[in-house]
C-alpha positions in Angstrom: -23.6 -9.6 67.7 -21.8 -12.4 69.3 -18.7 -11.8 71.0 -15.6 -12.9 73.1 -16.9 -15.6 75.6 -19.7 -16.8 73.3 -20.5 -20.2 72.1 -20.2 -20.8 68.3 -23.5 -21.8 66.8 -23.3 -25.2 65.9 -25.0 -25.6 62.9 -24.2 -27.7 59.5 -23.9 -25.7 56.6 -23.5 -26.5 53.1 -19.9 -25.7 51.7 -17.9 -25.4 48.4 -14.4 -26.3 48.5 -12.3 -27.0 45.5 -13.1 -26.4 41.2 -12.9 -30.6 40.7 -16.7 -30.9 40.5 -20.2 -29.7 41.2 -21.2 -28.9 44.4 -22.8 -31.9 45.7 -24.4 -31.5 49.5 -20.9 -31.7 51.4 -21.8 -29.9 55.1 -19.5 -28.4 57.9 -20.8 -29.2 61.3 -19.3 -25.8 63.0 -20.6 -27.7 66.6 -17.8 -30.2 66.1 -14.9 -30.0 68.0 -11.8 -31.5 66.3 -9.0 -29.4 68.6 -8.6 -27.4 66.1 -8.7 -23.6 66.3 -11.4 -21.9 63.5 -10.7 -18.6 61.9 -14.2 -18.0 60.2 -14.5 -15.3 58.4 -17.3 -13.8 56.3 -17.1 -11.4 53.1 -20.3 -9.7 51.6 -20.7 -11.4 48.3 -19.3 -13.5 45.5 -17.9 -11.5 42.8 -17.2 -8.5 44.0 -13.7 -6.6 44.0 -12.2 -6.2 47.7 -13.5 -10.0 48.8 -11.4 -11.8 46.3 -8.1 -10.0 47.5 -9.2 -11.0 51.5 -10.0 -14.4 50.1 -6.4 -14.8 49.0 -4.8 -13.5 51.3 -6.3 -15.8 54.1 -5.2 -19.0 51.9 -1.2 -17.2 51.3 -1.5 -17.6 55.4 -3.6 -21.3 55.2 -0.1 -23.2 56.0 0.8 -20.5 59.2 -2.7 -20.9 60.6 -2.2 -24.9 60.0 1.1 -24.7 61.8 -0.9 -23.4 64.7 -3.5 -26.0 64.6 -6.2 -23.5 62.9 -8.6 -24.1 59.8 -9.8 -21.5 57.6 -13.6 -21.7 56.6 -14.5 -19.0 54.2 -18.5 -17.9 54.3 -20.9 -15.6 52.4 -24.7 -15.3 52.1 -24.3 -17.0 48.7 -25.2 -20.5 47.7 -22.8 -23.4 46.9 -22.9 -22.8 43.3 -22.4 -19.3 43.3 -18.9 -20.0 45.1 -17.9 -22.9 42.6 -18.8 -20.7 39.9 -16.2 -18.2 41.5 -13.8 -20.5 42.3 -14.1 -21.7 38.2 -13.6 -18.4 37.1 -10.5 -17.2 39.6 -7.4 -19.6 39.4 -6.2 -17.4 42.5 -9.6 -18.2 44.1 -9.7 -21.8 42.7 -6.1 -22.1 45.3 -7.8 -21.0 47.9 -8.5 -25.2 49.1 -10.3 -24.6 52.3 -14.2 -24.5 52.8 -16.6 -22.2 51.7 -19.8 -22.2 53.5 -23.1 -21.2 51.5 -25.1 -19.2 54.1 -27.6 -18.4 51.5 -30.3 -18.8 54.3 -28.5 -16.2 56.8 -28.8 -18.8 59.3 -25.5 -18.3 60.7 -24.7 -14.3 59.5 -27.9 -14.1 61.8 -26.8 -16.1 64.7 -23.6 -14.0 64.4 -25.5 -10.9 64.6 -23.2 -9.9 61.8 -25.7 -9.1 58.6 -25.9 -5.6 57.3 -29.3 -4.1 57.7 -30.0 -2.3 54.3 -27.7 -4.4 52.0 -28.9 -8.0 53.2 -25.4 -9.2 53.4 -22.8 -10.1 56.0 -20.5 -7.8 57.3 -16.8 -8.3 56.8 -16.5 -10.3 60.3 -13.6 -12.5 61.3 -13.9 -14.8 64.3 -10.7 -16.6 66.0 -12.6 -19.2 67.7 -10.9 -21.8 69.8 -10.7 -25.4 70.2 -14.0 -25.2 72.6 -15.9 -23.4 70.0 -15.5 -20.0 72.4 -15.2 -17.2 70.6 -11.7 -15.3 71.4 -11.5 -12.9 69.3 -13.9 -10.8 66.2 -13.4 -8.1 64.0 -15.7 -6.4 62.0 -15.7 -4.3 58.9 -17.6 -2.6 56.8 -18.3 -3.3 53.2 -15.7 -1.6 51.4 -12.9 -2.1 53.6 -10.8 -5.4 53.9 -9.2 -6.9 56.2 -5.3 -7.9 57.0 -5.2 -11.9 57.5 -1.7 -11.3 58.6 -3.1 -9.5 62.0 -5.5 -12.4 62.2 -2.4 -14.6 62.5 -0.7 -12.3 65.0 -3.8 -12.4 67.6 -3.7 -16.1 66.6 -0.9 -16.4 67.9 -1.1 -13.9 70.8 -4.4 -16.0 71.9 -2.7 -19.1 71.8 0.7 -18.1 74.5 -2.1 -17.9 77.1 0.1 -14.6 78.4 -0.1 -11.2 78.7 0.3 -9.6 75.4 1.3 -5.8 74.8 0.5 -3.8 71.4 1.7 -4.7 68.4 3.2 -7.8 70.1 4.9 -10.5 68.0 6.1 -14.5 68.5 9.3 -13.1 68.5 8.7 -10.6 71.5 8.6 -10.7 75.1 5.2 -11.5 76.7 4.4 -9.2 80.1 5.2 -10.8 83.1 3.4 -8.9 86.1 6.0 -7.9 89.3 5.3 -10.7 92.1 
C-alpha cells in the first residue's frame, strides 16, 4: 500500500459529478498539480448502507476543506453511471457536488495498494495528499466501518501548521515548541 512520502499516481480517470445529465467522458488528471491539497477517499461500492453516510459527511465539511485550499474527490470501483444513478436516486448524495471517480478498472485502488482481496473492492482509504501530490497522511478501514471526515479535517489542518502537533490537537490549541 502506498503511504506517507509517496507520489500520487497520476492517472486520468473518469468521474461523475453532479445529477444535471449523463455521464459524458469528463476525466480527473490526479498528476495535475493546481496547489490545491486532495483529500481522496475511497468507499467499497455504490449502494450500499455505511458509504452513503461517509459520502455526506465529507461534503457537510466540502466548504472547511475549501477554506483550507483542499478538494474532495470521491472514488469507488464502480463505473460513471453506477454513481449518477446514485446520485439520481439520493437527494443527500445528489448535494454531495464534488467528483466522483469511476475506478471500475481498479487502476488506481491497485496502484494504492488499497483493494480488498476476497471482496474485489476498495478498502475504505482516505488519503490527505498535498499540493506536490505527496501523500501526508492515509487511513484505512475495513468494510463495515466508516470513517469520521471531521478527523480528516483536523490532520488537515495539523498537516498544514507545518509544527509539531500533540494528540487530539486542534486549530485552536498550542502547537509544541521544542526547549532551545
Amino acid at each position: 500500500m502506498l503511504t506517507v512520502g509517496d507520489k500520487l499516481p497520476e492517472f486520468v480517470l473518469p468521474v461523475q459529478q453532479g445529477v444535471s445529465a449523463l455521464p459524458a467522458d469528463e476525466t480527473i488528471d490526479l498528476g495535475k498539480k493546481d496547489g490545491k491539497w486532495k483529500i481522496l477517499f475511497f468507499w467499497p461500492k455504490d449502494f450500499t448502507f455505511v458509504c452513503p453516510t461517509e459520502i455526506v459527511g465529507y461534503a457537510d465539511l466540502k466548504s472547511d476543506f475549501a477554506d483550507r485550499d483542499a478538494v474532495l474527490i470521491g472514488a469507488s470501483t464502480d463505473t460513471t453511471h453506477v454513481h449518477f444513478a446514485w446520485r439520481k436516486s439520493d437527494e443527500r448524495l445528489a448535494a454531495a457536488d464534488f467528483p466522483w471517480i469511476a475506478d471500475n478498472g481498479k487502476k488506481l485502488a491497485t496502484a494504492l495498494g488499497i483493494v480488498h482481496p476476497e471482496e474485489g473492492v476498495a478498502y475504505r482509504a482516505t488519503f490527505i495528499i498535498d499540493p506536490d501530490n505527496i501523500i501526508q497522511h492515509v487511513t484505512v478501514n475495513g468494510l463495515n466501518v466508516g470513517r469520521n471526515p471531521q478527523e480528516a479535517l483536523r490532520v488537515l489542518d495539523a498537516l498544514q501548521t507545518d509544527e509539531l502537533c500533540p494528540c487530539n490537537w486542534t486549530p485552536e490549541d498550542e502547537v509544541l515548541r521544542p526547549a532551545a
